[in-house]
C-alpha positions in Angstrom: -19.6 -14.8 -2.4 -16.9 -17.5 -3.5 -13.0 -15.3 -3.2 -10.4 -16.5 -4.3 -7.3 -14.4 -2.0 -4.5 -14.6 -4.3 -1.1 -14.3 -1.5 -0.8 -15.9 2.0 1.2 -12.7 2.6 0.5 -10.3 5.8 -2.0 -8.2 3.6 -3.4 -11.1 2.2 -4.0 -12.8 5.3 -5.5 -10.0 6.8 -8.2 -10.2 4.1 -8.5 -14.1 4.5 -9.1 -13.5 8.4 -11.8 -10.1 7.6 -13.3 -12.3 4.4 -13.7 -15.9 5.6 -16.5 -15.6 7.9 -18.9 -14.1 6.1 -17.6 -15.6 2.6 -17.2 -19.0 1.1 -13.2 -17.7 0.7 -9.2 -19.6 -0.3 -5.8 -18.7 -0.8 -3.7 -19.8 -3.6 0.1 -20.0 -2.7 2.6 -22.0 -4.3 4.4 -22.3 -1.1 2.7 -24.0 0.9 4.7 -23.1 4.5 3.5 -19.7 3.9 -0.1 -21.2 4.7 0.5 -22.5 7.9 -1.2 -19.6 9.5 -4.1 -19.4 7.1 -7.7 -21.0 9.0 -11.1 -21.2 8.3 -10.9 -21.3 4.4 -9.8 -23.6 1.4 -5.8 -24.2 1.0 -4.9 -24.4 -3.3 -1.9 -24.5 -4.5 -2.4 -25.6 -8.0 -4.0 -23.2 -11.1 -6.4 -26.6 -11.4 -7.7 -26.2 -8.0 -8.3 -22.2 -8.8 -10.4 -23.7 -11.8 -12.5 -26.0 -9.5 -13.2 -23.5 -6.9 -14.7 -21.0 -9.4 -14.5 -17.3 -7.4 -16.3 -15.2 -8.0 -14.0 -12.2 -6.4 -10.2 -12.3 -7.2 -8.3 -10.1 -4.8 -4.7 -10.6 -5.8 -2.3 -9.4 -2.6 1.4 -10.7 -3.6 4.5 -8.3 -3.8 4.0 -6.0 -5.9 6.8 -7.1 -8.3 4.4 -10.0 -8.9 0.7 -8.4 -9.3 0.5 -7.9 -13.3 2.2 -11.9 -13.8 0.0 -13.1 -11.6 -3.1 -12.2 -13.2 -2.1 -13.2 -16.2 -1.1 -16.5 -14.7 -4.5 -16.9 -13.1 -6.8 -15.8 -15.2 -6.8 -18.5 -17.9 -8.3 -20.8 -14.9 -11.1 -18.0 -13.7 -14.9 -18.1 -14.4 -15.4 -15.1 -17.3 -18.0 -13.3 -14.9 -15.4 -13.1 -11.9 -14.2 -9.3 -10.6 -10.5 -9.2 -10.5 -8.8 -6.8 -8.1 -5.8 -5.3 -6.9 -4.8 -4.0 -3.4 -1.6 -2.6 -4.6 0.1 0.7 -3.3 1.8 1.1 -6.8 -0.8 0.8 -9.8 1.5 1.4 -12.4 0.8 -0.2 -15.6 -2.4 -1.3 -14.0 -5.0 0.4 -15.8 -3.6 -0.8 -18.7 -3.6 -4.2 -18.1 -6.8 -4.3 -16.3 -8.4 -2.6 -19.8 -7.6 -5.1 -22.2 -7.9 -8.0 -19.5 -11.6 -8.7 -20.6 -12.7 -9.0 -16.9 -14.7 -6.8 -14.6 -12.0 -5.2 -12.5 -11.7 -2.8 -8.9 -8.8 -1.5 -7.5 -8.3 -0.5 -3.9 -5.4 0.7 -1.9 -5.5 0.3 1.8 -3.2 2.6 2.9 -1.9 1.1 5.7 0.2 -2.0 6.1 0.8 -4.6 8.8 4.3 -2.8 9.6 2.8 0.5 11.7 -0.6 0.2 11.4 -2.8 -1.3 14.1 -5.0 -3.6 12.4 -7.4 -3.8 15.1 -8.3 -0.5 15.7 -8.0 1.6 12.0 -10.5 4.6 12.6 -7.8 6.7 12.0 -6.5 5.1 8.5 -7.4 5.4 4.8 -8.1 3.5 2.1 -8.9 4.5 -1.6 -11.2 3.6 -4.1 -10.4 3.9 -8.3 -13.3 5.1 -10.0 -12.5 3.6 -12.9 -13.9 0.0 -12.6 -16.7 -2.6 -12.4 -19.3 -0.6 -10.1 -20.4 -3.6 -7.9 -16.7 -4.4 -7.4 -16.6 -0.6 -5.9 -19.6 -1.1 -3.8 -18.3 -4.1 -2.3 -15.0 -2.7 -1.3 -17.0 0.5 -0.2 -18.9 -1.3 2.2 -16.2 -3.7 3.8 -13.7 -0.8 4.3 -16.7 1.3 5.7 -17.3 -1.8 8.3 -13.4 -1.1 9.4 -13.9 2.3 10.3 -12.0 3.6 7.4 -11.8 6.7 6.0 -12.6 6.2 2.6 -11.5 8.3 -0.9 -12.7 7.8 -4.3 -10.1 8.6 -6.7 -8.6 8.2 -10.3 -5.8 6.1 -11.0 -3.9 9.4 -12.3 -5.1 10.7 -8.8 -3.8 7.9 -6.9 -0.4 8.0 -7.9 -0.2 12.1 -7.3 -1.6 11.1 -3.7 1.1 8.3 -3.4 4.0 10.6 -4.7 3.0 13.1 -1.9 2.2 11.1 1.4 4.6 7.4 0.7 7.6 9.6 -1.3 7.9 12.7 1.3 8.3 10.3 4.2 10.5 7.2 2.4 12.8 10.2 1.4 12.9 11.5 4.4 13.8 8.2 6.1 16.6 7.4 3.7 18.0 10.6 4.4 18.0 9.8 8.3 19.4 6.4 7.5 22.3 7.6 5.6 23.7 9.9 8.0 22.7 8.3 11.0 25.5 6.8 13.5 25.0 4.1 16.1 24.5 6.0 19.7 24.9 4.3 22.9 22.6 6.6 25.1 20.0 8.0 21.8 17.1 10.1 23.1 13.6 9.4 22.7 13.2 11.3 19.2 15.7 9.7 17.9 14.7 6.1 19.0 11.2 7.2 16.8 12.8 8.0 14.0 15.2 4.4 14.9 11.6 2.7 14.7 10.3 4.4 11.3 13.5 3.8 9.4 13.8 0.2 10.5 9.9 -0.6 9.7 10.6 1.5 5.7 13.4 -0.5 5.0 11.7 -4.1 6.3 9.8 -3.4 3.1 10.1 -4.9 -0.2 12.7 -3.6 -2.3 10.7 -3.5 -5.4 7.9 -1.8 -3.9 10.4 1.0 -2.4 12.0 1.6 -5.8 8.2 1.8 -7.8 7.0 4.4 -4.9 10.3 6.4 -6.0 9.8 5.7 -9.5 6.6 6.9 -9.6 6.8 9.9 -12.1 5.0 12.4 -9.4 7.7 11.4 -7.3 10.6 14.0 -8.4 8.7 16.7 -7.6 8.3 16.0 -3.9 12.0 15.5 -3.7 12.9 18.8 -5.4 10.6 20.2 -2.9 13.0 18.7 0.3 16.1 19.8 -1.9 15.0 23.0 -1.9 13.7 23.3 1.9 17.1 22.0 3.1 18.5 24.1 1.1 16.8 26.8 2.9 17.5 25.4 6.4 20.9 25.0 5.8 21.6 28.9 4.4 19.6 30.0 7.9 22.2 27.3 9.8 25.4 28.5 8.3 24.1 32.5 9.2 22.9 31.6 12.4 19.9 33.6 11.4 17.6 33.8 14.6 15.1 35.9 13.4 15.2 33.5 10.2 14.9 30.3 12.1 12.4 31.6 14.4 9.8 32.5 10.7 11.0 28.7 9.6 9.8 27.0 12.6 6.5 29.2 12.6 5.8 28.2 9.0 6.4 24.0 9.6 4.5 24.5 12.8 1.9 25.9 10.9 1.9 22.8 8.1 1.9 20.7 11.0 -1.6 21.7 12.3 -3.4 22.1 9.4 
């Protein structure tokens, strides 16, 4: 199959590397120091040499800011049978646009990302599927997430963003609370260190993708939901309630294991 990796980003040069041995595959990015890195596949960097290399699999992997402009930048210059796709952790608006594109389309969200996730060994990631989309498109994503060992969900693009609002907001949230309080320590222990290493990784990300995750409209929820838990924590704190901290700490041990 002829793909056409839109991105010379982390993510999309992870799917260069996977693709470009079994696949007739190129990158389009407009700058071209950001393809220094990129091997074993065609370099374009103009809509003209997208036209000439005909994919037949678009798999557009830029910031997120930039995923709905650069379809619609693209697609003048793509063959009318080529599958478009998305790899984006925030599909907002997407099913929209991807509706009234005209083109086959299949969204996926691998939900890890080059800053924890070990890219060599993901047995113990996820990725998900929308069911809403062109079926071979599905199949084909199906099969090379199944190669990586992932774990794999098929779910709606309503479905998705509930997901994301649950496991990206609860954690970003948490992190930004631990960032805004935190103070430099010259001798930190090892738990705090961890949490050092999370915050530092969240905030490497991009802005825009930060504030979408937050803006998602499942989103508020979730954080009522820590509001209301510190809230709790805090009345049991300020009584020095034993027999209440000791219930607490069974009922997050509990949500831990399952």
């Amino acid at each position: 199959m002829k793909i056409l990796v839109m991105g010379a980003g982390k993510m999309g040069s992870f799917f260069l590397d996977l693709l470009s041995f079994e696949h007739e595959t190129a990158v389009f990015e407009k700058d071209p120091k950001r393809m220094r890195f990129t091997y074993n596949c065609e370099r374009l960097t103009t809509l003209e040499e997208v036209a000439a290399f005909k994919p037949e699999l678009v798999i557009n992997a830029v910031t997120v800011k930039y995923t709905i402009p650069a379809f619609e930048e693209v697609m003048p210059y793509l063959p009318a049978d080529c599958i478009i796709s998305d790899i984006s952790s925030v599909k907002t608006g997407l099913k929209d646009f991807y509706e009234k594109s005209g083109y086959r389309y299949v969204s996926t969200h691998p939900m890890f990302g080059p800053t924890f996730a070990n890219l060599n060994q993901l047995s113990e990631e996820n990725a998900i599927i929308i069911k809403e989309g062109d079926y071979m498109g599905r199949i084909f994503f199906k099969d090379l997430y199944a190669k990586l060992g992932l774990n794999i969900y098929e779910y709606s693009f309503e479905e998705h963003d509930k997901t994301v609002a649950y496991s990206l907001s609860i954690p970003f949230v948490s992190t930004f609370v631990f960032a805004a309080v935190m103070k430099h320590q010259d001798a930190p222990g090892t738990t705090f260190k961890r949490h050092m290493r999370i915050a530092k990784g969240v905030l490497s990300e991009d802005d825009y993708l930060l504030q979408e995750i937050l803006f998602n409209p499942y989103t508020h929820d979730q954080v009522v939901q820590i509001r209301t838990e510190l809230k709790e924590l805090l009345a049991i704190i300020d009584n020095k309630d034993a027999s209440g901290m000791k219930q607490y700490l069974t009922k997050i041990r509990k949500n831990v294991k399952e």
